[in-house]
C-alpha positions in Angstrom: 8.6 29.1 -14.3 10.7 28.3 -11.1 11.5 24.6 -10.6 9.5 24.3 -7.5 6.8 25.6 -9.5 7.5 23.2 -12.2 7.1 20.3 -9.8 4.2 20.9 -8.0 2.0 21.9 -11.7 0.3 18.4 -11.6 -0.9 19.4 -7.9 -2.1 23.2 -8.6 -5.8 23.8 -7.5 -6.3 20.8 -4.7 -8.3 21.1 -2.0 -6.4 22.3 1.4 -7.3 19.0 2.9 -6.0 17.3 0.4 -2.7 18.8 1.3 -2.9 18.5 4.7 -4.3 14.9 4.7 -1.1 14.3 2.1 1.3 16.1 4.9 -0.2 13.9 7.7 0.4 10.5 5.7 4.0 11.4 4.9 4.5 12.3 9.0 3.2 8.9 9.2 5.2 6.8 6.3 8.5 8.3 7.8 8.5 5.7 10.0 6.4 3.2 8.9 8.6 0.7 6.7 8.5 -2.0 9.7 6.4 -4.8 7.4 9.1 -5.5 5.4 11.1 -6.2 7.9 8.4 -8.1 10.1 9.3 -11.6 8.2 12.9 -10.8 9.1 12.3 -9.7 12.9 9.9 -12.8 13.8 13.0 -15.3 12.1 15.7 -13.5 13.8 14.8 -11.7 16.8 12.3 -14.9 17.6 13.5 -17.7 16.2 10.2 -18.5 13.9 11.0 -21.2 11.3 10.5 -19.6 7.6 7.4 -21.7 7.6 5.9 -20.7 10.9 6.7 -16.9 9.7 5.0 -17.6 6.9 1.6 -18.8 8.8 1.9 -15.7 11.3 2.2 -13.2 8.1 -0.8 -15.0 7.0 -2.8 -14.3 10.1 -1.5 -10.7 10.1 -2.7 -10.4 6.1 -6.5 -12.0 7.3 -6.6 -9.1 10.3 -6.4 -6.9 8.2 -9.2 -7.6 6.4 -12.3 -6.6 9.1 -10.2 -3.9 9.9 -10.3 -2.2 6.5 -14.2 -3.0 6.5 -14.4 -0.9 9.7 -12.6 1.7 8.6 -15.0 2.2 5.5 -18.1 1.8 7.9 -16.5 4.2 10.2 -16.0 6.6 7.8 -19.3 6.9 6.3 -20.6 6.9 9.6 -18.7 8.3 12.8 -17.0 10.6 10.1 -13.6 10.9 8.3 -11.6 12.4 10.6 -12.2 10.4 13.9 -11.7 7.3 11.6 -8.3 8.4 10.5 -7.0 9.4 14.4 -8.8 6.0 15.5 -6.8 3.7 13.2 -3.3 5.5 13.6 -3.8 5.4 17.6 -4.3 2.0 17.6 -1.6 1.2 15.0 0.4 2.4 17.5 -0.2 0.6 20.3 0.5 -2.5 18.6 3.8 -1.3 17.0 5.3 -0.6 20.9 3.7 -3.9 21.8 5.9 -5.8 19.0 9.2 -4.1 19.7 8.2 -4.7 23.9 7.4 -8.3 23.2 10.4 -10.4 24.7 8.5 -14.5 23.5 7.1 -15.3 20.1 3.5 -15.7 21.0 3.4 -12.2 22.1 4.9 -10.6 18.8 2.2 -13.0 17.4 -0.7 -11.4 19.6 0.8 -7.9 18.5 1.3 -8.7 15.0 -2.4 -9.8 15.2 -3.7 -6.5 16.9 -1.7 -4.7 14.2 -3.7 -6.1 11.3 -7.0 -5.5 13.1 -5.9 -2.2 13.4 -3.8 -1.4 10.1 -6.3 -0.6 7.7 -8.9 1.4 9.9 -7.1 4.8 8.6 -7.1 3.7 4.6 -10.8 4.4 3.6 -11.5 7.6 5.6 -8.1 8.6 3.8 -9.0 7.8 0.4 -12.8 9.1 0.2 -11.6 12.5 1.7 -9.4 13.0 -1.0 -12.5 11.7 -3.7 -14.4 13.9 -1.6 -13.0 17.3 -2.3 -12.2 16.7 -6.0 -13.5 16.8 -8.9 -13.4 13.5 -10.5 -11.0 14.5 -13.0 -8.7 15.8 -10.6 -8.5 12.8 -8.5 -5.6 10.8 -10.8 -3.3 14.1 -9.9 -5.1 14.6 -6.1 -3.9 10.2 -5.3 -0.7 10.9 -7.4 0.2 13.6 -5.0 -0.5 11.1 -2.3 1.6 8.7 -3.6 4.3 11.2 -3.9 4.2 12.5 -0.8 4.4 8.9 0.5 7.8 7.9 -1.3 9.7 11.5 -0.6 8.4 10.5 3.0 9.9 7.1 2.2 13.4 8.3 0.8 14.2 8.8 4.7 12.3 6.0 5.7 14.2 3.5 3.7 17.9 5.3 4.8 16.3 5.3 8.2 15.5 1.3 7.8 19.2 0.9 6.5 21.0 2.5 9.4 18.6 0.7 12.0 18.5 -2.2 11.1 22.5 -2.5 11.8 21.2 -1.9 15.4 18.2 -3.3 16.6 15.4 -4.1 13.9 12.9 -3.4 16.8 13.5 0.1 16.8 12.1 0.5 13.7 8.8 -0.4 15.3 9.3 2.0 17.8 9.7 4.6 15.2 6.5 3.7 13.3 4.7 3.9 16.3 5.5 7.7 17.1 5.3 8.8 13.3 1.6 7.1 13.7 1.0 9.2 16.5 2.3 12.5 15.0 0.1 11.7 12.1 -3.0 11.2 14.2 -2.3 14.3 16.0 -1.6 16.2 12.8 -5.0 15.1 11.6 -6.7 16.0 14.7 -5.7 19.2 15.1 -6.1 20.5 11.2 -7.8 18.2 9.0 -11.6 20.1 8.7 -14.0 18.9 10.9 -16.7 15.7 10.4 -19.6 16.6 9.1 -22.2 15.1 10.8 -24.6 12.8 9.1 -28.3 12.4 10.0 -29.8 10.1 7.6 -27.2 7.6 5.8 -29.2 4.9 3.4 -27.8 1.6 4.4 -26.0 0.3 1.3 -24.1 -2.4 2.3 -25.9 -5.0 0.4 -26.0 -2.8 -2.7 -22.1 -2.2 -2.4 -21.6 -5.9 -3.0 -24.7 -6.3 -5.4 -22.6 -4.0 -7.7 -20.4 -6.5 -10.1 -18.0 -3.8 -11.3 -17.1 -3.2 -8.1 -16.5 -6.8 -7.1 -14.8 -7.6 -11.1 -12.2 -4.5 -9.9 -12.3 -6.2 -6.2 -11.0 -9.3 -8.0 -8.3 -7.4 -10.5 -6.7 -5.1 -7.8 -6.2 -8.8 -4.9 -4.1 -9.9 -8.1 -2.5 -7.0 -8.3 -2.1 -6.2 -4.6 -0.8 -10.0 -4.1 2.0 -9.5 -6.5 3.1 -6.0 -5.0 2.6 -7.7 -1.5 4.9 -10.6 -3.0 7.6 -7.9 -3.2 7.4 -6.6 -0.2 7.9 -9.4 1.7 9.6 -11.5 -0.4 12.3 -9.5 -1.7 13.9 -9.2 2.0 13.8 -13.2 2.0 15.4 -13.0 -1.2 18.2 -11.3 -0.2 18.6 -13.6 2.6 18.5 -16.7 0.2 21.4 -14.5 -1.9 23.5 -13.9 1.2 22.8 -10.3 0.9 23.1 -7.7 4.0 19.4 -7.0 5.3 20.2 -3.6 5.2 19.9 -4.1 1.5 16.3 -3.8 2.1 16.3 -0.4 3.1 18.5 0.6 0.1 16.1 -0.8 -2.7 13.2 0.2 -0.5 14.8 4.0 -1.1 15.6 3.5 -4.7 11.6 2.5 -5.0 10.6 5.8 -3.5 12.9 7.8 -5.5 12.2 6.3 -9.0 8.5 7.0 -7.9 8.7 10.5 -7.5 10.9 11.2 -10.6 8.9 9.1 -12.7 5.9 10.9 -11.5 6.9 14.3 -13.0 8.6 12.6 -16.5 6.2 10.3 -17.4 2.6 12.1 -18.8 0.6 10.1 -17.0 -3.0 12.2 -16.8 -2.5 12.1 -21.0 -3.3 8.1 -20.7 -6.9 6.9 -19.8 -7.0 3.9 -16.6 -6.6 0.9 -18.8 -3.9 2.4 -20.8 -1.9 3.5 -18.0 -2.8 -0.3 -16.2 -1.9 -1.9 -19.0 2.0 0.0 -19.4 2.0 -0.4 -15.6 2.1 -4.1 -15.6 4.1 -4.6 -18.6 7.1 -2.4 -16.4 6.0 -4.3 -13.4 6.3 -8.1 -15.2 10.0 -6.9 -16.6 11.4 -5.6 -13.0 10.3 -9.0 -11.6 12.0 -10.7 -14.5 15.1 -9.1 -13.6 14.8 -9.6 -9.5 14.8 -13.0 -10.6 18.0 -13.4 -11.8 19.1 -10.7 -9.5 22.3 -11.9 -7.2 23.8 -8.4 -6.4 22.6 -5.3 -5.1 23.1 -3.4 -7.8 20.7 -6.0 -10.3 17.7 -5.8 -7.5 18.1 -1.7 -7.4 17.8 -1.7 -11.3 14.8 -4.1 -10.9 13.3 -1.6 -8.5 13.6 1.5 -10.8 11.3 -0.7 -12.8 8.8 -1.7 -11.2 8.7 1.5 -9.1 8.1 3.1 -12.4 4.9 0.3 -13.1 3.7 1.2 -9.3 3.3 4.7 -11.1 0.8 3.8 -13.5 -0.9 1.1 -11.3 -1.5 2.2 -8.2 -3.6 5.6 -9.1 -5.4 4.2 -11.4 -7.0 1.6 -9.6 -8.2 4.0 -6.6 -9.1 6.6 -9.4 -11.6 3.7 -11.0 -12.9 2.6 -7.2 -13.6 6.1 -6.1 -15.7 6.7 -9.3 -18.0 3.8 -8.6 -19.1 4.8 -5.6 -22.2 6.9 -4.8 -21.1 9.9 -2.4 -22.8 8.4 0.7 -21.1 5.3 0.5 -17.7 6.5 -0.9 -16.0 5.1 2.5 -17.5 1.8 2.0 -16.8 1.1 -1.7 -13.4 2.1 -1.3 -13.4 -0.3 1.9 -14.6 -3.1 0.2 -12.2 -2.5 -2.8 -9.4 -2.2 -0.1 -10.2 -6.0 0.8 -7.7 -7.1 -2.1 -4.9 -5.8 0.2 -6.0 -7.4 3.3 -6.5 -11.1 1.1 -3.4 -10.4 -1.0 -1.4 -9.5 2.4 -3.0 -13.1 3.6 -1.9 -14.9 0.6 1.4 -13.3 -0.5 3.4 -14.7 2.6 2.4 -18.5 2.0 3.3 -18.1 -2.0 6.4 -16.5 -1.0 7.5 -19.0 1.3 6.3 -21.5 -0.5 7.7 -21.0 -4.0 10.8 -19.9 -2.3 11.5 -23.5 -0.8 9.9 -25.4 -3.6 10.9 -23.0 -6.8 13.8 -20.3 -5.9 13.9 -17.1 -6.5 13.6 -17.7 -10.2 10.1 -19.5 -9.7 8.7 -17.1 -7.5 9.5 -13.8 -9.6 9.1 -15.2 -12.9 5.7 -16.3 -12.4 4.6 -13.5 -10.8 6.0 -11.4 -14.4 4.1 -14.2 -16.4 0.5 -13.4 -14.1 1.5 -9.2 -14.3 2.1 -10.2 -18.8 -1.5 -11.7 -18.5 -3.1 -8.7 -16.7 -1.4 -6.2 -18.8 -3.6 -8.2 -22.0 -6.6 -8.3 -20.2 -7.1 -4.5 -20.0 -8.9 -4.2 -23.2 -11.3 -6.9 -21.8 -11.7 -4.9 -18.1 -12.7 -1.9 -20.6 -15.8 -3.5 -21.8 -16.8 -5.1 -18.4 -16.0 -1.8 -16.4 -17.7 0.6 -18.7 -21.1 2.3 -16.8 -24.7 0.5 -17.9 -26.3 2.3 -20.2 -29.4 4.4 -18.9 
């Protein structure tokens, strides 16, 4: 067997719109690492006090939320496809607005716009793939995804590093065109919507379903600690005296690790709470080390491991989502399950700034391991709660 065919095994027998939907997303993530770097732009380029970027990431993180309920509306009802172009478009627009904006209260009106529009594209994305696999194909069908997304972000983290020497704005320039190339992309060759006369309205039932909301709850944990890295490790480096491009670096070293891991590690051989359950425990020890980390080299070996965790985490969750949900309302379970990044992007910049001027780097990463330790010895417990009723 070839090596290229060795690689792509996991991915044999997907749907053509999976592929093309996974093509699209990794035009897309090219240029979209500018929310690390948002903290950094608003103190730098605007002058925002660490406290008043915290508040404005806040606002951002609560946008976000009615947009990703939109986007899972929208996609059980105008259709997948217009969803996806909708949300990128718009994403956009408020990316040029940002890098444009020459006062504070302007980057905050576009930071604002971003978050209304920067989940739109998610839950159309998400129930296409569910859609056209089977649902045990749909582990390897989001693990390709999430491939796709950090080979995509080897050159988006190199392409942060050598920009932000520059101008951090132009990274938001960038992510504005790769959002547009993505929405084109989809556009032209993602299959047509198919058009819906009669869809039961399921809203209530959606949150009347308590596995749905006990996951809701489990993945805004999870999300908040992952959102905790992404913005806090940039501050961290700052509070270390470390180069910003720095940033870019780990950020490649994350993407990297996640696509060698991927092919290594058997990760279809363990069942969700399994492969949770290792996740975490590799996520708690690469925040142990980022916080005692004080050169580049000690944050990069933290990000091999917690990279390595995203593995097992971050499929596993949407796998468990997408198989709750009834097929008509696919779009709208995976939207409300979304939430937990929209609250976790809300809550992760006040906990970082906060623990970060009260704690230090130590207090902030070590407490986030301790809360990743305790979810790693709940899974047994998510087991039982998750399992379906009996008929």
């Amino acid at each position: 067997m070839s090596a290229a065919a060795t690689l792509t095994a996991p991915w044999r027998g997907l749907s053509r719109a999976v592929w093309i939907l996974v093509v699209a997303r990794a035009v897309n993530r090219i240029g979209a690492f500018t929310l690390p770097f948002l903290g950094v732009v608003l103190t730098v380029e605007f002058g925002a006090s660490l406290g008043e970027t915290g508040l404005i990431l806040a606002v951002f993180g609560v946008a976000t939320i009615p947009s990703r309920l939109l986007g899972g509306q929208l996609a059980d009802r105008l259709g997948r496809r217009r969803t996806i172009v909708l949300g990128l478009t718009g994403c956009a627009v408020a990316q040029l607005w940002i890098a444009l904006s020459s006062t504070l209260w302007s980057a905050v009106l576009a930071a604002i716009l971003l978050g209304l529009a920067f989940e739109i594209y998610e839950p159309p994305s998400q129930a296409t793939i569910a859609d056209v696999t089977d649902p045990s194909d749909r582990p390897a069908a989001y693990g390709l995804l999430g491939a796709a997304m950090a080979a995509a972000g080897v050159l988006a983290g190199l392409l942060a590093a050598a920009v932000s020497h520059w101008d951090l704005r132009w990274l938001f320039v960038a992510d504005a065109l790769s959002c547009l190339a993505c929405a084109v992309l989809v556009a032209l060759a993602l299959p047509a919507d198919v058009r819906r006369e009669h869809v039961p309205a399921t809203a209530v039932a959606v949150w009347r379903d308590r596995r749905l909301v006990l996951l809701l709850i489990s993945g805004t944990v999870f999300a908040t600690i992952y959102m905790q890295l992404v913005i806090g490790v940039p501050l961290t480096l700052l509070e270390q005296g470390l180069p910003e491009s720095g940033t870019g670096f780990i950020l490649a070293v994350s993407a990297i690790t996640l696509i060698l891991a991927q092919r290594l590690l058997r990760v279809r051989r363990l069942d969700d709470f399994r492969s949770i359950a290792v996740g975490y425990i590799l996520l708690g020890a690469g925040l142990v080390v980022c916080a005692f980390a004080q050169t580049l080299t000690v944050f990069l070996l933290a990000a091999v491991l917690w990279s390595v965790g995203d593995l097992f985490l971050l499929t596993r969750y949407l796998t468990q989502a997408s198989g709750l949900a009834p097929d008509h309302a696919r779009g709208r379970y995976l939207a409300v399950f979304g939430l937990s990044w929209g609250i976790a992007t809300a809550i992760a910049p006040l906990t970082v700034t906060q623990l970060l001027e009260t704690a230090g780097p130590e207090g902030l990463w070590l407490s986030s391991a301790a809360v990743a330790v305790v979810l790693a010895a709940l899974q047994p417990w998510f087991r039982r709660r998750l399992a379906p009723a009996a008929p």
